[in-house]
N, C-alpha and C positions, 0 to 999 in steps of 0.2 A: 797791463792794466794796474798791477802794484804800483806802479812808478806815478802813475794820475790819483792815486790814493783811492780806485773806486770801491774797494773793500770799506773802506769808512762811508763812504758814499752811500753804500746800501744800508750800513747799521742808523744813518741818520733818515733815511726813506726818500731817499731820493733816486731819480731814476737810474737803471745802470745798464752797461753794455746787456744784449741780448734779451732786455726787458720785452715785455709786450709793448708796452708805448715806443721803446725805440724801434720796434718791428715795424709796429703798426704804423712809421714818418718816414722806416727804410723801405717801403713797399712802393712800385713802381719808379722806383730811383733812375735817373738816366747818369750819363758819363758823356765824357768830352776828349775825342782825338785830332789828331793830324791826321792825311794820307800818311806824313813818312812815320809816323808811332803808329799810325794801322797795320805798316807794313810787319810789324815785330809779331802780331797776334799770328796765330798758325791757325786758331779756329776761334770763334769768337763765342761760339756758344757752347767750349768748357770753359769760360769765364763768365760769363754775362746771364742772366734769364732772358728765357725766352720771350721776343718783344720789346726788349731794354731800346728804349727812346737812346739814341748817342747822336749825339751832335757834332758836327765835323768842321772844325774851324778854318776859313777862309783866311787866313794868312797871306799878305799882299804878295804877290810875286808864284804863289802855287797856281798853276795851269789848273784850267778847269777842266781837263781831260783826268788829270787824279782826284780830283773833288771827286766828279763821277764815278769814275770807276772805286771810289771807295764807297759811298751810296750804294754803287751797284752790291757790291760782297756785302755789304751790312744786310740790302735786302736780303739777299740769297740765303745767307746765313741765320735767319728768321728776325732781324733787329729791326725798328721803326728809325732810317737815316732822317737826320733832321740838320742840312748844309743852313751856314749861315749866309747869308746876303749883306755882308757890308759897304754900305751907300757910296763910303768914299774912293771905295777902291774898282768901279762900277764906271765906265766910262760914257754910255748911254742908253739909252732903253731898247738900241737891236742889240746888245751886248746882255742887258738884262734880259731879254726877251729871248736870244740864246741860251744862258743858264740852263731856263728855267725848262726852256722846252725838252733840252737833254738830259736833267732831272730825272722829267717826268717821262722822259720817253726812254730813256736806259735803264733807270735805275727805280719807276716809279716811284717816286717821292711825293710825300702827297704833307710833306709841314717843316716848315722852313721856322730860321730864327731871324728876326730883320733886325737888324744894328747899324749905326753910324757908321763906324769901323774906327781904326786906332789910327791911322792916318790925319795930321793936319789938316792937309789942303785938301779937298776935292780934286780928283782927278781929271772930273768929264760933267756931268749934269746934276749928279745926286750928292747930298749934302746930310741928310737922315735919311731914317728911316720912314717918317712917315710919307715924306716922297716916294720912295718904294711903292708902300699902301698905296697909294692914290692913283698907281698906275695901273689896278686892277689887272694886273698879270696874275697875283696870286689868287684870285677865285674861285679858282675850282681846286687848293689846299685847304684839308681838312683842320691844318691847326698854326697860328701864327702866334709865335713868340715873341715878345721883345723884349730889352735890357732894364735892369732895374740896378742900381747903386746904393746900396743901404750907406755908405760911408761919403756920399759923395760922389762925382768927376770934376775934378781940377781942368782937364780938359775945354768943360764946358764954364767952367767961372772958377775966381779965386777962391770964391767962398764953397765951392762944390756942385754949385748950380743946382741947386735943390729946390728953389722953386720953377726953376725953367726944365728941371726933370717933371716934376709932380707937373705941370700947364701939360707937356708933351704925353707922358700917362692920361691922364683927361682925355686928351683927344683919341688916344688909343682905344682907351675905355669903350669912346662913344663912335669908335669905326667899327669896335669889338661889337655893340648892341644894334648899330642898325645893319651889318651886314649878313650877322648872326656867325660868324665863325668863333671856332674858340681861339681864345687866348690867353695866355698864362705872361707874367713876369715872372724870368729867370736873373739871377739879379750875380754882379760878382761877388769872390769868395772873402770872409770874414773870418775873425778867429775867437770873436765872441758874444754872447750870447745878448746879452742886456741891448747893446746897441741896433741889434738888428728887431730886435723884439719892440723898440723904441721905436724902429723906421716902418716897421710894417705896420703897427698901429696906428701911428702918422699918418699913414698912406688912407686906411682905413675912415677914422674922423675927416679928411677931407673930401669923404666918397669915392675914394678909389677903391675897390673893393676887388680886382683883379686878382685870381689867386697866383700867389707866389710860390715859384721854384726855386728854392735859397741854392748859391750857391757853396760848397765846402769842399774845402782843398783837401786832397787824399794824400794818405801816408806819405812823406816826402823826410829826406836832410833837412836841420832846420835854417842850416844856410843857403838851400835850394829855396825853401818857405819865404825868409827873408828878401832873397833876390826877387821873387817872381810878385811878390806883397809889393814893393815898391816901385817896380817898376808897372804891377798894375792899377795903381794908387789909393792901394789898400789904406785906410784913415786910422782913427786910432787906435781900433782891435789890433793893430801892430804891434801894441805894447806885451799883448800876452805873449810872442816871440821874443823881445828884447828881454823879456825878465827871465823866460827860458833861456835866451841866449847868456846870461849871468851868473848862470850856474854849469859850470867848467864839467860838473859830472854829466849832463844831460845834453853837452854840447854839440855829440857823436850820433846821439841817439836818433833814430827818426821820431817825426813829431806826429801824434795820431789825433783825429778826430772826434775820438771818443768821448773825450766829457762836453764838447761843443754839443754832440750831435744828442749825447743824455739830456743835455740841460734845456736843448728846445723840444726832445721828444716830450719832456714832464710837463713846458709850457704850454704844448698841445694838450696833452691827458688833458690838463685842467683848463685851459682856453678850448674848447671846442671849435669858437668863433674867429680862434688865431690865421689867417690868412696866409701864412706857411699849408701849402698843401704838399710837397716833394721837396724831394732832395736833389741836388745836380752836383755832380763830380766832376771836378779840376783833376785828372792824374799827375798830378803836379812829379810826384816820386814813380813815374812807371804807369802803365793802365793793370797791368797783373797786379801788381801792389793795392793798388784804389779796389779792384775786385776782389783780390786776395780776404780784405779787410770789410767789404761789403759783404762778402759771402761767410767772413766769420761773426759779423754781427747783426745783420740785417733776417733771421730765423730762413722760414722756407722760402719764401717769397725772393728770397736774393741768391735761392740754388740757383748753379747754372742751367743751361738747357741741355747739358750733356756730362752727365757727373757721376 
């Protein structure tokens, strides 16, 4: 924490690691594995609290027989699994309609994340996510997610596709109020504060009011940071890497979350109405690392379930 200067931090009153405001933004936090990074965990609830939402990413090419059975241990383990459903990688609706029934029938899964997926072309039928929606499979899940991009997707337009994000949002919104499920945006990871605080209120003023699941990359190398920033087309919060990356002392070091995660817990204190409601983890540097660091700063709320 010396090395982020938060000892000056505090003499100017600004928010700081372990504060109540950063407790009170690190509470109910979820994280984000693979089946093959689940397999590392030996128990998941001396890391994790008990109930920790973890999202388990659909990566083209993982059988859905490990999706499962990793849903299934998270269940067992006391965690809420939440499998992503990416559209492109989905070849038809008795394929989606398998998923889901083994989801729910192994591993009880009752709240999915629905996403495009990172894939170009479509594979088979589905092309987004609100295709998904509209096949009323998920109806009887308690909570549906979907992506949010505070920096953009280059993917969907040169310019970032930022208003053909916000049109797609809208309709979410408005499947979110007449079907009555919850829904949250979880959005990808950033590295700084102003700009997302920028997009959320954006979002906000044009009546999207969906509360958002920011994402934040966990403790990592910060040439691991850099590689995984670009290739998920991280926009211009990239800068705060590159200018870390400049200084030859800190070059080794891993990169922490910490002053990111102060400077939105204070924007909360004092925005009540800030539309940041959770936090979601990237373990970008390890998932023991990401909890490691949640469990040191997050107060009680981020003990494990076995500690």
């Amino acid at each position: 924490m010396a090395l982020l200067n938060f000892r000056r931090s505090a003499q100017s009153g600004q928010t700081t690691a372990n504060s109540p405001d950063v407790e009170a933004l690190m509470q109910g936090y979820s994280i984000e594995v693979m089946p093959r990074t689940a397999e590392k965990i030996a128990d998941f609830r001396a890391i994790l609290p008990a109930g920790t939402r973890v999202y388990i990413a659909h990566i083209d090419g993982t059988p859905i027989a490990d999706m499962v059975a990793t849903a299934a241990r998270l269940r067992a383990a006391g965690m809420e699994p939440m499998p992503h459903f990416p559209a492109r990688i989905i070849n038809d609706r008795k394929e989606l309609s398998d998923w889901v029934s083994r989801y729910q029938g192994d591993a009880d899964v009752r709240q999915a994340l629905m996403l495009g997926g990172g894939v170009t072309t479509p594979k088979g039928a589905y092309d987004n996510s609100m295709q998904l929606l509209e096949t009323g499979l998920f109806d009887k899940f308690d909570r549906l997610h979907v992506a949010g991009h505070p920096e953009g997707n280059r993917d969907i337009g040169p310019d970032g596709g930022h208003e053909i994000i916000a049109d797609a949002l809208r309709w979410k919104q408005d499947f979110a109020q007449s079907t009555g499920v919850n829904m949250a945006i979880v959005t990808q990871f950033a590295f700084e504060a102003a700009p997302v605080i920028a997009w959320a209120d954006g979002l906000r003023d044009q009546g999207i009011t969906l509360p958002v699941h920011l994402g934040i990359a966990g403790p990592a190398k910060l040439q691991t940071l850099i590689k995984f920033a670009i290739a998920c087309g991280v926009g211009p919060s990239l800068r705060v890497l590159q200018k870390r990356a400049r200084d030859v002392s800190k070059l080794l070091l891993p990169f922490e979350p910490t002053e990111l995660v102060a400077e939105l817990a204070a924007h909360k204190a004092a925005n009540p109405d800030f539309t940041v409601e959770r936090l979601h983890f990237f373990p970008l540097g390890g998932i023991k690392a990401s909890a490691d660091w949640n469990i040191a700063n997050g107060g009680a709320a981020a003990q494990p379930a076995q500690h």
